[in-house]
Backbone as a ProteinNet text record, in pm:
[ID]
protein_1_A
[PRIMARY]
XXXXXXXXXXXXXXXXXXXXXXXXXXXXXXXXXXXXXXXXXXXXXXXXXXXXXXXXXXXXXXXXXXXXXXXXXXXXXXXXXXXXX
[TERTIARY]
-629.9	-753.7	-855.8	-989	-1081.8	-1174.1	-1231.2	-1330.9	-1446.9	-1505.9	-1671.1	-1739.1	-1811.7	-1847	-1963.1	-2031.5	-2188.5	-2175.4	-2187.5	-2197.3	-2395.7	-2412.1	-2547.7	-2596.8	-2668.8	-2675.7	-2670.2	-2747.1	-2733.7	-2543.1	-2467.4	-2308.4	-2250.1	-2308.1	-2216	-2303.9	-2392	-2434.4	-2322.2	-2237.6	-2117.2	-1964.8	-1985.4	-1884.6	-1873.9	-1758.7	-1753.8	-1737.2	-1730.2	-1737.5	-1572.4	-1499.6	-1366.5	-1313.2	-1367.9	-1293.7	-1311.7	-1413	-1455.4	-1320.9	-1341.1	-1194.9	-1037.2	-1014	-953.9	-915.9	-1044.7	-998.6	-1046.6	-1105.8	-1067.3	-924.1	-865.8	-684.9	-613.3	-636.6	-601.3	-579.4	-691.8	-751.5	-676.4	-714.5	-662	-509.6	-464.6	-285.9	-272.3	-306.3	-314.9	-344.4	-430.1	-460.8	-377.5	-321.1	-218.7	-75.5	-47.7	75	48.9	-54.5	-40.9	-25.8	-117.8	-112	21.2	109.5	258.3	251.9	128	158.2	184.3	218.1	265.8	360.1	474.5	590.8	500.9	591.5	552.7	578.5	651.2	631.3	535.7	520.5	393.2	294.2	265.3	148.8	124.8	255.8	217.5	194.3	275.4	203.1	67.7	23	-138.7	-215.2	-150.6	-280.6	-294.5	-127.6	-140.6	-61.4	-5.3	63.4	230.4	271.1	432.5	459.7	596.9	597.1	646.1	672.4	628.1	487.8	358.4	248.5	196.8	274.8	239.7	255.1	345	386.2	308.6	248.1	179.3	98.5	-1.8	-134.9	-115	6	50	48.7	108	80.1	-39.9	-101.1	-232.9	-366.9	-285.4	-398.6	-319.4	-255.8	-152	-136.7	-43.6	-13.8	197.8	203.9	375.4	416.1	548.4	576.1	718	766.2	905.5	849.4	848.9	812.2	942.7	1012.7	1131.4	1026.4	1078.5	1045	1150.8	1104.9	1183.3	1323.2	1329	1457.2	1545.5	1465.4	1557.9	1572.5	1531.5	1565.3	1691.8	1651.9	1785.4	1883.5	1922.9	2047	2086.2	1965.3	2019.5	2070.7	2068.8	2122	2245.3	2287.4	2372.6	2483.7	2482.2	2545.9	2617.3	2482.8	2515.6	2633.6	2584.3	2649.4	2824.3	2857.1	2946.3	3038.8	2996.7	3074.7	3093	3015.9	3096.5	3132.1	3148.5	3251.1	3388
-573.9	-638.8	-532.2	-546.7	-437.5	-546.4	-492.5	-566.3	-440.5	-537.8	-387.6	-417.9	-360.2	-367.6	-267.4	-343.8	-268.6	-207.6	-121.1	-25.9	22.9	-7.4	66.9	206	238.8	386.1	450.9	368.6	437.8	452.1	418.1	430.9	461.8	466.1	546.3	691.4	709.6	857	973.1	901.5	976.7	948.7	926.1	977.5	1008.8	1033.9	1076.1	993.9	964.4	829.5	834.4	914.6	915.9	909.1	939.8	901.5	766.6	671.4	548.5	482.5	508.2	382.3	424.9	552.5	621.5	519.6	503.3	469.2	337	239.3	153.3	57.3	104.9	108	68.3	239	215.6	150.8	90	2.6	-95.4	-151.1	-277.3	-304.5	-193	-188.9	-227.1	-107.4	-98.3	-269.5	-312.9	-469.5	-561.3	-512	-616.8	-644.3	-509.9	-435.3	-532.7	-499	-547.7	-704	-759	-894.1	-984.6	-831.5	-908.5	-988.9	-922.8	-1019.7	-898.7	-809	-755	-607.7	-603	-502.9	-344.6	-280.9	-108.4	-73.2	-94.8	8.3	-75.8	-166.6	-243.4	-194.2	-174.6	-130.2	-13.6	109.2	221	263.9	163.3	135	135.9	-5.9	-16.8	81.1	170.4	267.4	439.6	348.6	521.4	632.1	592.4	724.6	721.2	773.4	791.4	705.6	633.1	569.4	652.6	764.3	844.5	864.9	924.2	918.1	797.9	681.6	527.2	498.4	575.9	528.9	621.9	716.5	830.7	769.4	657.1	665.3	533.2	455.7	343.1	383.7	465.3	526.8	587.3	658.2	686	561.9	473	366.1	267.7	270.8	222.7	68.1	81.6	-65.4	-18	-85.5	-107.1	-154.6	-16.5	-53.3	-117.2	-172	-217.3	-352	-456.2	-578.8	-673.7	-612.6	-709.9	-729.6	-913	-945	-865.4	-916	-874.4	-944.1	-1046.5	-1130.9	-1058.2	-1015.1	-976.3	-853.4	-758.2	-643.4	-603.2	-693.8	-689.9	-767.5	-833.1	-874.7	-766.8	-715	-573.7	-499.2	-413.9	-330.5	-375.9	-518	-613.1	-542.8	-564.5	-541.3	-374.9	-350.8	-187	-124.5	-216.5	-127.5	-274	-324.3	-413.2	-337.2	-246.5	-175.3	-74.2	-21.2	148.5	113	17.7	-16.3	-60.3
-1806.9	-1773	-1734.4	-1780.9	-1733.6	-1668.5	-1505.3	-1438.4	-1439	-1449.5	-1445	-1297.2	-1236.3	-1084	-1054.5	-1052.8	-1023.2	-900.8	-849.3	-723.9	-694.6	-603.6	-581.6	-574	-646.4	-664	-513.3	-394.4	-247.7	-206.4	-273.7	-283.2	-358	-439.2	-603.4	-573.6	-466.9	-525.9	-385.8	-359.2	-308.2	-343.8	-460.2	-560.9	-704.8	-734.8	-856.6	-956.7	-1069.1	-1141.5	-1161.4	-1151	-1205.6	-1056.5	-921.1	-816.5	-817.7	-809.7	-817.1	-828	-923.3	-990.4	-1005.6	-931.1	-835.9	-734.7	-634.1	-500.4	-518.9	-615.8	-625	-632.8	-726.6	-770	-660.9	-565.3	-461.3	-344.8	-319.7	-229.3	-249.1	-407.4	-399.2	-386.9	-426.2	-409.8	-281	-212.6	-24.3	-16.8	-25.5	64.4	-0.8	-136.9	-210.5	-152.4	-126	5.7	131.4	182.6	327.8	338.4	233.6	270.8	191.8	133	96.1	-51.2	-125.8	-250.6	-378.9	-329	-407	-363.1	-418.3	-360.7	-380.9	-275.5	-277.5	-373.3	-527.4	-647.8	-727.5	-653.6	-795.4	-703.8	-643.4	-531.4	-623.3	-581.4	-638.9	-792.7	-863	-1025.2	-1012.5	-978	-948.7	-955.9	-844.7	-773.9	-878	-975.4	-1035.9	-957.9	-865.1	-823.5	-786.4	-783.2	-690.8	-591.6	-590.5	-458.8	-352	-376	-276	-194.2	-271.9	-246.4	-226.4	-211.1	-219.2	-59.1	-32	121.1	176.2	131.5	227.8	267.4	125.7	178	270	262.3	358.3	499.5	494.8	631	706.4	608.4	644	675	584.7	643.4	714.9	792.9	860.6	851.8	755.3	638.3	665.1	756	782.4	668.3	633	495.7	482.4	634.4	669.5	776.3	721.6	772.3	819.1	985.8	1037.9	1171.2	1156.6	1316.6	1412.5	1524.4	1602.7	1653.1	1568.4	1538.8	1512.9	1353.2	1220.5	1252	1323.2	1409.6	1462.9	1583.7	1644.6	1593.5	1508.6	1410.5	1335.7	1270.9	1181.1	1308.8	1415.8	1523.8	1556.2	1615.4	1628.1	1573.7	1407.9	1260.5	1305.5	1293	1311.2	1428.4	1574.7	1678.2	1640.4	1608	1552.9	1454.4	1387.2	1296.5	1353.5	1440.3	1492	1653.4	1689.7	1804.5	1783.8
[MASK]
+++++++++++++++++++++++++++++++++++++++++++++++++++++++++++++++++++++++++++++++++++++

């Protein structure tokens, strides 16, 4: 799918036309991530990069890339200290 998106020259005149749609990608991965509608390697497909570099920039924009309540927490620990006792 190609979307076209007018930018105002007072905002397009601090970037590059090839970062543009760069950190567009990105973005939208990042908010696709956070709000859970789409997984960390489709995120990092999206954005074009590594899911390595996928979690960097997760972190950098601090988008938790491990979503347990604090239920499902302590059940996973539970598990854990259950097997080495």
């Amino acid at each position: 799918m190609r979307v076209t998106l007018d930018i105002p020259d007072s905002y397009a005149m601090y970037f590059k036309r090839r970062d543009i749609e760069k950190d567009m990608k990105l973005y939208t991965a990042l908010i696709l991530v956070k709000q859970g509608k789409v997984s960390l390697s489709k995120g990092a497909e999206l954005a074009g990069i590594t899911i390595y570099d996928f979690l960097k920039e997760c972190r950098e924009n601090e988008i938790p890339v491990i979503d347990y309540s604090k239920e499902k927490l302590a059940e996973e620990f539970d598990g854990i200290k259950r097997e080495f006792v």
